[in-house]
N, C-alpha and C positions, 0 to 999 in steps of 0.2 A: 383778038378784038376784045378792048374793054365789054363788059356783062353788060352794061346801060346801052351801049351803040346795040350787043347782038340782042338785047329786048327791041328795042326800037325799029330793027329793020325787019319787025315784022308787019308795022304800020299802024293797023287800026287798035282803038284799047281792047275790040270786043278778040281780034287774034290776036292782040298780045296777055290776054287771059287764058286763052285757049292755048299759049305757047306757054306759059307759066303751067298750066293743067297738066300737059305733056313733059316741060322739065318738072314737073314734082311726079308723075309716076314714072319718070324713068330713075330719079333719084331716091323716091320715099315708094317705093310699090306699094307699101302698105295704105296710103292716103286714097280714097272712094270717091268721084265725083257726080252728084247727084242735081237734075233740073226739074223744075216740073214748071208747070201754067204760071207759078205764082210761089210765094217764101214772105208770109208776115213775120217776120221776126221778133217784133214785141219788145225792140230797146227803146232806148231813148235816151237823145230822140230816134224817131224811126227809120229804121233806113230800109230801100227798096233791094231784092235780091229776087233772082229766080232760079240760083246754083247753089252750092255749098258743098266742100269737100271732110271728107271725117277721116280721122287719123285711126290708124289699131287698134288706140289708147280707148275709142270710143267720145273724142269730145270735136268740136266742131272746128275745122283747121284754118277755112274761109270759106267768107260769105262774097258771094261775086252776080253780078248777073251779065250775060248774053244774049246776044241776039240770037234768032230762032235758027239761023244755021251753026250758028258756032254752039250751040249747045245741044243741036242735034243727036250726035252720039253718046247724051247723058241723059237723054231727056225722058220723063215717065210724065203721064197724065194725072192730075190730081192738082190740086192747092195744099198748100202746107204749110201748120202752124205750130207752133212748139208745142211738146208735149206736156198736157194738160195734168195740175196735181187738184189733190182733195183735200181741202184743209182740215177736214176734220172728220177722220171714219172709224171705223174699229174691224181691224183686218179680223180678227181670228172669229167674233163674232159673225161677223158677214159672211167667213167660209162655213160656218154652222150652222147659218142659216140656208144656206144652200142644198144641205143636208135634212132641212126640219120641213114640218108642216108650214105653209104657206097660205097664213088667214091673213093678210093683207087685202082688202077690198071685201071682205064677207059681209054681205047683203043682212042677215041674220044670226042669230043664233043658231037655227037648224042647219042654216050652210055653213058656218065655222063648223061644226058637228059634223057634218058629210064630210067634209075635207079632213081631219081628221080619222075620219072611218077609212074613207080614201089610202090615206097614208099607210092605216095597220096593216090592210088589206093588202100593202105593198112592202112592210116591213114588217112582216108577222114576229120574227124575234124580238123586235126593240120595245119596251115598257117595263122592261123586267127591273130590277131591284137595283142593276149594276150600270142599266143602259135604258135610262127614261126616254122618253118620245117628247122630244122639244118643237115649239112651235114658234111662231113670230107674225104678229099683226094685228091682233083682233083689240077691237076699238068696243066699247058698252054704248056707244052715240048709237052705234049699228044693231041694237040690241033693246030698243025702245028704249034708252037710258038706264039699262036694268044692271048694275054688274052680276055676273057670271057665277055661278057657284059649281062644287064637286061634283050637287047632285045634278047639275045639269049634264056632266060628262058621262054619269051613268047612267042617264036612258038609254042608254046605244050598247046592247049586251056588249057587244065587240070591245068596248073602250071600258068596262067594268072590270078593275081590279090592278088597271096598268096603272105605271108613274108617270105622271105628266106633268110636265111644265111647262107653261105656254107664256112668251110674253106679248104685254101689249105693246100696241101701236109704236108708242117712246119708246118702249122698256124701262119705264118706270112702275111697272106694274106685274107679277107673273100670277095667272091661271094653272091652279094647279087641280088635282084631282084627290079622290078620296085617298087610295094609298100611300099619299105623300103627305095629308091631314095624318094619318096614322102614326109617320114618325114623329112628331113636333110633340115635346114635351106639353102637358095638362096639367097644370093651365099655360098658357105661354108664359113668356117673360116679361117685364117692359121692355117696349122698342122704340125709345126716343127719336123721334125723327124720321118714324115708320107709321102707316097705317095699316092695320089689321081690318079688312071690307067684313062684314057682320049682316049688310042686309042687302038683298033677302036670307041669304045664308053664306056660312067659310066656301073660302076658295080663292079669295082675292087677298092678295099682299102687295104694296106699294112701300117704294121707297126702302127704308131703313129693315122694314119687314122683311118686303123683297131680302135683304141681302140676309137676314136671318134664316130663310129659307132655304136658299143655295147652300149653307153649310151643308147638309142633307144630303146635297145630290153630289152623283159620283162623276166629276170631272172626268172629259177625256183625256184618252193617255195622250202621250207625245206623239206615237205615231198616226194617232189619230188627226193630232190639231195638225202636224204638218202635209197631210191631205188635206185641212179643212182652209190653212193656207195655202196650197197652192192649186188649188179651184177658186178661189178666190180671186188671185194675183189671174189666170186665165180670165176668168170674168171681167174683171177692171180693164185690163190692155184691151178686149173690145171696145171701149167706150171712148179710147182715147187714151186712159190715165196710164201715168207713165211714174206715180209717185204720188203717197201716200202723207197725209200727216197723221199719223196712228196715234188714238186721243184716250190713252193710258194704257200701258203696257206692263205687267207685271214679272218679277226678274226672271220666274222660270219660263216666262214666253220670250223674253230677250235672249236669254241660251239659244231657245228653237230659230230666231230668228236669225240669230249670229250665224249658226249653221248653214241654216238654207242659203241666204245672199252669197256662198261661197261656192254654192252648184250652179254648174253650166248652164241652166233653163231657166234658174233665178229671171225676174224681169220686172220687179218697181222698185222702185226707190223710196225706202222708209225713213220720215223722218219721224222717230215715236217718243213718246212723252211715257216718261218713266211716273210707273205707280205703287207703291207701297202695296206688299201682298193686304196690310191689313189697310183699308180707305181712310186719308187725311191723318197720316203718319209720318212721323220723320226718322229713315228710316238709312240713311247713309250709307253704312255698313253693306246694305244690301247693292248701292248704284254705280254703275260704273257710267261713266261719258265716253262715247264710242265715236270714230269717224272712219267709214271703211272705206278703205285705200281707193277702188272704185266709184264710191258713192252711191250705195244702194243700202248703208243704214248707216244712221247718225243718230246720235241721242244726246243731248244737252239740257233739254226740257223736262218737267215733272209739270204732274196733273195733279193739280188743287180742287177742291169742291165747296165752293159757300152754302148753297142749296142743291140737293140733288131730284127735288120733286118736278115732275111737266105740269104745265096748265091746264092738261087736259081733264085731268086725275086730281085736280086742282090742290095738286102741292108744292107748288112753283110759290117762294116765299117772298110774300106782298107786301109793302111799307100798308098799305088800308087793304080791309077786308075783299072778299072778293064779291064784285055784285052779284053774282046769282047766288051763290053761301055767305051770307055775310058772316059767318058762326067763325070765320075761318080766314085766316091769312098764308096757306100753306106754310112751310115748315124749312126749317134750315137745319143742314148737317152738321154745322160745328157753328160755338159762339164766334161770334168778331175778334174775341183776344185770342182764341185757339189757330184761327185761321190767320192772323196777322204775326203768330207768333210761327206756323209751320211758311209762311212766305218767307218770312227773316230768314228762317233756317235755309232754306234752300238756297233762298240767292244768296248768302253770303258762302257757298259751297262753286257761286257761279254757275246755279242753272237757271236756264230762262222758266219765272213760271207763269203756269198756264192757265186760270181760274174757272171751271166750270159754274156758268150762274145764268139763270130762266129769269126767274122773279124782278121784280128795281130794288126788293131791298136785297136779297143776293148778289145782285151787279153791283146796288153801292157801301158793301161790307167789301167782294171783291176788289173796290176801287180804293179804298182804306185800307184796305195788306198792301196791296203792290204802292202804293203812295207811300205809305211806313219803310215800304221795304226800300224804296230807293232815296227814302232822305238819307237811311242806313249806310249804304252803299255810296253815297257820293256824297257827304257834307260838305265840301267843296263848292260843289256845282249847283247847277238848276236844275231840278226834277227833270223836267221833258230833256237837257242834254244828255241827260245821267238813262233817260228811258229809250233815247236813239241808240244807247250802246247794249242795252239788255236786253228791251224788245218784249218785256210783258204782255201777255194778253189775254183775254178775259173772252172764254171760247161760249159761242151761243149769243151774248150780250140781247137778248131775245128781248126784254123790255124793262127800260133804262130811263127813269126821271129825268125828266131837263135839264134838270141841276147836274146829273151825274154825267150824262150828255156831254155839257160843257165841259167838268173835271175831266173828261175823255180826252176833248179837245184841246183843251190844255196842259195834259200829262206826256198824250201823245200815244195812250196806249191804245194795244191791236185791237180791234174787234174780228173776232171770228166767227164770221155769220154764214147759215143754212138760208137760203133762199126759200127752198120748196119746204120749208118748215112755215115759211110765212102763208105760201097757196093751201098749205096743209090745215092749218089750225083758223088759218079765215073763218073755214064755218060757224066755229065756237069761241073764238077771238072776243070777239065784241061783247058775247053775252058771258063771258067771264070777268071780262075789266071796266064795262060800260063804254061808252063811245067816248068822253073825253082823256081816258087815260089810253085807249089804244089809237087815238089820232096823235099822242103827245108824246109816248112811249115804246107804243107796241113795234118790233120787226122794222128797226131803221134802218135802210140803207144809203141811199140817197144823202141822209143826213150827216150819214159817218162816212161818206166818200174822200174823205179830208185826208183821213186817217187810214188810207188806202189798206180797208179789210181784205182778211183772206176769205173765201169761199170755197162752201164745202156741202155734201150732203147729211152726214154724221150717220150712212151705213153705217149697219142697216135698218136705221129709224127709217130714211128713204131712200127709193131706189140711188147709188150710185152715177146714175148718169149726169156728166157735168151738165152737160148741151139740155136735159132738162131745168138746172140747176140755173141757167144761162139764161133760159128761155124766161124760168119764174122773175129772176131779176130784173129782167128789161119789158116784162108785162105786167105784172102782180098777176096775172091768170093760172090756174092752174095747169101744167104740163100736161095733165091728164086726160083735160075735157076743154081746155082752149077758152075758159071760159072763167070767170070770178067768181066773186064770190055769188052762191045760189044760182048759178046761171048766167050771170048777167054777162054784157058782153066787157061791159067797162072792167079792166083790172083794180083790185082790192088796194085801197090808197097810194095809187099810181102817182102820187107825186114824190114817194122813196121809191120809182124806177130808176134804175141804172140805163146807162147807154148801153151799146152791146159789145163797144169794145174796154168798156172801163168795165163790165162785167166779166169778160174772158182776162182778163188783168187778172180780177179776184181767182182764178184759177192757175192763173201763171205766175206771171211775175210778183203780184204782191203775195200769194201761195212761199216763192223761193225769198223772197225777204223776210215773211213770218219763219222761215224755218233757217236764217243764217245763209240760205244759198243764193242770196244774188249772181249773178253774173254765171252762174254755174247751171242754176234751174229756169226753166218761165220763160228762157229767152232762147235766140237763132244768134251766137254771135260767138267770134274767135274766144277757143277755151271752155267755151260751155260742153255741158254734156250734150251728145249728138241724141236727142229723146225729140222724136218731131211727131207729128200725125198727119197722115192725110187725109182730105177732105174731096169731095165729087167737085163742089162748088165752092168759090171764095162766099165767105161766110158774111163778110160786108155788104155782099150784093145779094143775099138770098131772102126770101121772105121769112119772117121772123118764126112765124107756123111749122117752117119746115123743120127747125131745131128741135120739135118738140117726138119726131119720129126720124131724125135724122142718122145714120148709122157711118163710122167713120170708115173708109177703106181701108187704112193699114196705120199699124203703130209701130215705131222704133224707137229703141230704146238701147242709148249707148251703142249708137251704128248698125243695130241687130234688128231686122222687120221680125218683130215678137208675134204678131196680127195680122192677116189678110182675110178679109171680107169675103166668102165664098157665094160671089154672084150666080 
């Protein structure tokens, strides 16, 4: 019997799927077939499915749906949506953070201080010379507006005499303590493009400082970071995340990383942005461009920096002064020829780059290298043709002139934006830019929807969770307290909300297009990687509240349940 008659005499489409199901496991054993409630796929355009089979290989073989009895003996409970990436985190920090003091939300000064005591009391070895006591979180807002100094760390006998280094909120800032004043050369050096905090007293470094200070401290070893990642990669796969966009990666953490993707329990997919050991370097020699066979690390990108100050710490570099400092337009890490001259270099090597930039005049120096760099690269063409094949993007794009706005829109390039960066800094928003520049500038989303940005949280500035991440976008409310800015009930310039599925977009599918993997990541469709997550409830129909304490029940990743929820 011709194959099309013995398909056919099985009659209906939903059994002649169900007879396809059955000749592919008696032919292909290795192919899995899986149904649940529901299967958003996330192509397009969209198509409906409540099955989907995965090869050995790990990717997804077909997408089918059945009726409730023919899909019976596949069937699990839950809704399923592709597995969710982060456009923009920093793995190795976030697993260190996992490991540090935890002043995120400290009320005061006295209570970052208890928590801290906390910590020693729990880690009595660590502060010593070789092995500081690292912290993440603490904000000076929370602190009467006072920054922080050494001597504040030694009122508490317990914490007198240790190494500490604590960073803030951004991590544009670290807290350090007296015996870490003690190694720093007297007098310091110049620190272009750094602040040295002085009042009320040392303790406080920012920026360029910051990184002068790190010289100091004694990095973990290898086998430390690769604990630090892979507590980390655990942490993520609860959330959902199935793949990472790791937002600078330096070569001897690329080693580590190459390594681990190649063990059995490995479970995200990194796509990392290569960074010069020394910041805003061109450094070649050092980079390789990587694509693992499985697709669990790729690297094609490098990480640039216009400006590296936050607004909070108000060094986030301003075309006008900043309204509550006017003294000040914060600070930029390399001139505009430096940073147009390190984009040349890279992309004409062929890597996608990536510009770190807070401030409008940051973003529109950022916009001037990558616009240089692809007249470069394509004299031929039109800019925006020549930018659909490179795919630059300018990560953060936090607050961008109108003008620059436009050139976005017309260049074409990415924006890669933090949501809960916007519920984060509402507080102090306003009263650092005035109200016309952050109704015109500040935390657009809505406005760059064009330009389908990636979304991310930039762990561990903030928590990891997309579905918080999701929530900020389609409310302007904080994930936190369900609420805007001061309380209120209205979200904080809710006219740049996002919808809620053009905001799980920014996590998926525009996520696998900022990183080269269409068709591979972000999506439910023949060929892709088999990375899905399930869900209690279809997330189109749930109240929008619930996402903001909403917990996933299982992640897979590459056909593998990496996650199961322990109800």
């Amino acid at each position: 019997m011709p194959y099309s008659q013995y398909i056919a005499s099985f009659g209906s489409f939903s059994t002649i799927a169900v007879a396809l199901s059955v000749i592919a496991a008696l032919f292909w054993p290795q192919n899995k077939t899986y149904c649940y409630d529901s299967v958003k796929t996330l192509t397009d355009p969209p198509s409906e499915a409540n099955c989907f089979t995965v090869s050995e290989s790990g990717v997804f073989s077909s997408i089918f749906s059945l009726d409730s009895k023919a899909a019976k003996p596949y069937k699990q409970a839950g809704h399923v949506l592709p597995g969710l990436w982060d456009g923009h985190g920093h793995l190795l920090p976030y697993g260190e953070s996992l490991d540090s003091v935890n002043l995120f939300g400290s009320q005061s000064l006295d209570d970052a201080r208890k928590r801290i005591h906390n910590y020693v009391l729990k880690h009595e070895d660590r502060g010593t010379r070789n092995d500081w006591i690292r912290g993440i979180g603490w904000d000076q807002a929370a602190f009467e507006g006072i920054m922080p100094t050494a001597a504040d760390l030694a009122t508490d006998h317990l914490l007198k005499g240790k190494y500490m280094m604590l960073d803030r909120v951004d991590v544009h800032c670290v807290w350090v303590s007296q015996a870490v004043l003690d190694l720093l050369p007297k007098p310091l050096p110049p620190l272009p493009g750094g602040e040295v905090v002085t009042d009320p007293g040392m303790g406080v470094f920012c920026d360029n400082a910051m990184d002068f200070v790190r010289k100091f401290w004694p990095p973990p070893t290898p086998e430390k970071k690769r604990g630090f990642l892979r507590g980390a990669v655990k942490e993520l796969n609860k959330h959902g995340l199935v793949g990472v966009h790791d937002a600078g990666v330096i070569p001897e953490d690329v080693a580590i990383l190459k390594d681990l993707v190649n063990t059995p329990d490995w479970s995200l997919r990194v796509y990392a942005m290569f960074e010069c050991p020394e910041r805003n370097t061109f450094c070649p020699h050092l980079a390789r461009k990587l694509s693992h066979k499985n697709g669990y690390l790729n690297l094609r990108a490098v990480k640039l920096f216009a400006g590296y100050g936050a607004l909070g710490s108000w060094g986030s570099a301003l075309i006008d002064p900043y309204s509550d400092r006017p003294s000040t337009r914060g600070s930029l890490l390399v001139n505009s020829s430096t940073l147009t001259y390190l984009a040349n270099s890279w992309s004409s090597l062929g890597y996608q780059v990536n510009i770190h930039a807070i401030g409008d005049l940051a973003n529109r120096l950022a916009l001037n290298a990558l616009n240089s760099s692809l007249v470069s690269l394509c004299p031929s063409s039109s800019i925006s043709a020549c930018q659909s094949t490179h795919r630059f993007r300018v990560e953060h794009s936090q607050i961008v002139h109108p003008d620059d706005q436009a050139r976005m829109h017309a260049i074409g390039i990415i924006p890669s934006i933090q949501p809960t960066h916007a519920t984060s800094d509402m507080v102090y928003a306003e009263t650092r830019l005035g109200h016309h520049r952050t109704a015109s500038e500040a935390y657009r989303m809505r406005s760059l929807l064009p330009l389908k940005p990636v979304l991310g949280s930039d762990f561990p500035v903030e928590p990891p969770n997309p579905w918080q991440g999701i929530y900020a976008a389609a409310t302007r409310n904080s994930p936190h307290t369900g609420k805007g800015k001061n309380g209120m009930e209205r979200g904080w310039y809710v006219e740049e909300t996002l919808d809620l599925m053009d905001a799980l977009r920014g996590f998926t599918s525009n996520a696998a297009k900022g990183a080269f993997l269409e068709g591979k990541a972000g999506v439910i469709e023949k060929g892709a990687y088999a990375d899905w997550v399930v869900l209690d409830n279809d997330i189109e129909n749930m109240d929008v509240e619930k996402l903001r304490t909403m917990k996933v029940k299982e992640t897979w990743v590459g056909g593998r349940k990496v996650y199961q929820r322990d109800d």
